[in-house]
N, C-alpha and C positions, 0 to 999 in steps of 0.2 A: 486225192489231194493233187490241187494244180504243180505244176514247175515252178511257178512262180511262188507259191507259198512252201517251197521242199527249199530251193536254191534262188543265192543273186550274185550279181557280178556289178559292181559299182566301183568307177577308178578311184574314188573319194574314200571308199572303203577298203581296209585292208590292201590296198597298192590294188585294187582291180582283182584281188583274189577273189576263187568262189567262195562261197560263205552261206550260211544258212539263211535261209532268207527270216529278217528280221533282227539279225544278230549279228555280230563281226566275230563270231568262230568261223576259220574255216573248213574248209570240208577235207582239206587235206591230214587234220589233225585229227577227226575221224580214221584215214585209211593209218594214220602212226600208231594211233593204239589199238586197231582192229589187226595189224602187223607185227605191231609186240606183243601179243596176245593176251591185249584185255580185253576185257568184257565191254558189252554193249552198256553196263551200268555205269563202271568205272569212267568211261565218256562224258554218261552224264553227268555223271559229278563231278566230272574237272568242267564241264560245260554246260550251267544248269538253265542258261537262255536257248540251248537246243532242247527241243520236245523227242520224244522218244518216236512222237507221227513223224517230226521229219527226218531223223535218223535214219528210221528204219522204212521211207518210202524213198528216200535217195538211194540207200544199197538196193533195193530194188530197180527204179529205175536204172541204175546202174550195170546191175549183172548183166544182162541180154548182152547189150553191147560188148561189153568186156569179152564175155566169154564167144561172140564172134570173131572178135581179134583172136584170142590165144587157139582156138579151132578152126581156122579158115578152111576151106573146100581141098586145099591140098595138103590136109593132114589125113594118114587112113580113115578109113573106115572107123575103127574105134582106135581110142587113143587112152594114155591114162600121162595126167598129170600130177605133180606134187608142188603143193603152196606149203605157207610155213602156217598155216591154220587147218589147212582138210586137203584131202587128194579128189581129183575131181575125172572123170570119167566119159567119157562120151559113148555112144555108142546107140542102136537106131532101138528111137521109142519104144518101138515092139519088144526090143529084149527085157524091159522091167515091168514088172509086176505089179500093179496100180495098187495092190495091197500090201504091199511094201516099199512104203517111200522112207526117205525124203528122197525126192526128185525134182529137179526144175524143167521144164521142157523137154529136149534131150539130152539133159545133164543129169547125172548124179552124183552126191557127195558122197564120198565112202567114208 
């Protein structure tokens, strides 16, 4: 899925908020209820012009970058953090076991 069909940014729209492309949800009422800890359903259904392709190909596009920010080069070697949804772990690819994920990159959720 393009970027352009996941997200838009129009000043006409929603004051210039992001926004699902096609839609005027935006994307920030996504991270409200994935922070209060609802469900990826619960979204949809307070937001039923967002599809669940672009919901869940923005948190994708999303992670990488994020989680460059919160692990920058001058955190140890491994690190462990805690979210109000999953604790997330760093630590070098080689230490996990490809048969037991879930894994992202060199991240994992514990």
């Amino acid at each position: 899925m393009k970027k352009e069909q996941i997200v838009s940014r129009n000043p006409k729209v929603m004051n210039g908020a992001l926004v699902f492309a096609g839609t005027r949800a935006p994307v920030e009422s996504l991270i409200q209820h994935l922070t209060a800890g609802d469900s990826l359903n619960k979204f949809l259904d307070d937001f039923p012009t967002v599809s669940r392709e672009q919901a869940v190909a923005y948190l994708k596009m999303s992670w990488r970058p994020l989680m460059c920010e919160l692990l920058d080069e001058n955190l140890p070697h491994e690190t462990t953090m805690t979210f109000p949804l999953y604790t997330l772990r760093s630590a070098p690819i080689h230490a996990f076991n490809p048969l037991n994920p879930p894994y992202q990159g060199d991240f994992k959720i514990l």
